[in-house]
C-alpha positions in Angstrom: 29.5 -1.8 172.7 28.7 -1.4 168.8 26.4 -4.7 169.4 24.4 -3.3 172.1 24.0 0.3 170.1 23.2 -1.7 167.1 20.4 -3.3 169.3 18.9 0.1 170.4 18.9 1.5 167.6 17.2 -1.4 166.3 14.2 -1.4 169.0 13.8 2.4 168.6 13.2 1.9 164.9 10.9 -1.1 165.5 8.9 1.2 168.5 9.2 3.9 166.4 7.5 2.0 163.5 4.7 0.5 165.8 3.8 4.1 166.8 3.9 5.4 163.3 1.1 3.0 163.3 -0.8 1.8 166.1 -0.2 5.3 167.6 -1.1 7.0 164.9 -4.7 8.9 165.7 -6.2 7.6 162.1 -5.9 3.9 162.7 -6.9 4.6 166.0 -9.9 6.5 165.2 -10.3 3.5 162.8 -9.6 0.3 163.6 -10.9 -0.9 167.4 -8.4 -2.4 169.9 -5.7 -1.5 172.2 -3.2 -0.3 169.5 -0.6 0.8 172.4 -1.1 -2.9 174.0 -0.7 -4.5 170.4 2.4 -2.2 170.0 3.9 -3.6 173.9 2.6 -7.3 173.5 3.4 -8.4 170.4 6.7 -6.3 168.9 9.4 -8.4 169.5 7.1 -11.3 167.8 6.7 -9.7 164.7 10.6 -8.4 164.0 12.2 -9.1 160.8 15.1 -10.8 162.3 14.9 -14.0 164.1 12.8 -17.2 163.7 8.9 -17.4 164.1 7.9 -18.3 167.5 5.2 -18.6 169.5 3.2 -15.4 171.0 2.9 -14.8 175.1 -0.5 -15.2 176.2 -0.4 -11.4 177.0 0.1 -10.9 173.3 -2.9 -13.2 172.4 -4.8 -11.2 174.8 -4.2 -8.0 173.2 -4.6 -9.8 169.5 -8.1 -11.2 170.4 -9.1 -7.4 170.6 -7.7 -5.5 167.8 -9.4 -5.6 164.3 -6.3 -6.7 162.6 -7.9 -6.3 159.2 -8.5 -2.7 160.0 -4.6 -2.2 161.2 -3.0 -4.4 157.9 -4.9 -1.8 155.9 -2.3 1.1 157.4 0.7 -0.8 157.0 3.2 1.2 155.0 6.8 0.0 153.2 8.5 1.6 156.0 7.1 -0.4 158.6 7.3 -3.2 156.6 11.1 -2.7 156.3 11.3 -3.6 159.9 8.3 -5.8 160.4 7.4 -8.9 159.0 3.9 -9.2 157.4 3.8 -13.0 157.2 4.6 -12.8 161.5 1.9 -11.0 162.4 -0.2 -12.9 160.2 1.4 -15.8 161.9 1.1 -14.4 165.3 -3.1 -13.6 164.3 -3.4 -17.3 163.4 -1.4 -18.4 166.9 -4.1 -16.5 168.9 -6.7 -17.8 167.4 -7.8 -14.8 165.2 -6.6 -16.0 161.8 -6.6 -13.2 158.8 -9.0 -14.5 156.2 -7.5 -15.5 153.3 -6.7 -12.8 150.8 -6.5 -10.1 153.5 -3.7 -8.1 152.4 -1.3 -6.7 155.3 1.2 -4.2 153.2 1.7 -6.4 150.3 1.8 -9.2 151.9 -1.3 -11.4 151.1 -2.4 -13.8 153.5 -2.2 -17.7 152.1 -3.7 -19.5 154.9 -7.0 -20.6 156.4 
């Protein structure tokens, strides 16, 4: 039982963390894209724990429509407690909308491209 509370609590923090910012009305007002599609595609690929793997094509869908510049611009140390950076930079090059180089997501600073 503590493994599967430890898992919700978990997810809520990681949802919790995507609404702070894709819900959030400022980045919405801001940045263009579906930030509640972002926030249901592509969470579990950007998660701290676990290995880098490759987005669902329903993620990449969502990705290919968000200004992801825009969004890394909002990122806070909270949410990048729980989320990695170099993921969802990884997730941006997978679907075929890479971060320039430089773009700064948190702190993180993107090294490809």
């Amino acid at each position: 039982m503590a493994i599967s509370t430890t898992r919700f609590m978990f997810f809520a923090m990681l949802i919790c963390s995507f609404a702070a910012i894709f819900g959030n009305k400022m980045v919405s007002g801001q940045c263009s894209g579906d930030m509640q599609g972002l926030m249901e595609q592509c969470a579990k690929y950007v998660q701290k724990p676990g290995p880098m793997i490759q987005p669902s094509s329903a993620c990449c869908s969502v990705v290919k429509n968000v200004d992801l510049a825009c969004v890394c611009g909002h990122i806070t140390t909270e949410v990048e407690s729980i989320i990695s950076m170099e993921k969802a930079a990884f997730i941006a090059q997978a679907c075929g909308k890479p971060l320039a180089r430089g773009t700064r997501c948190g702190s993180y600073v993107v090294h490809g491209n």
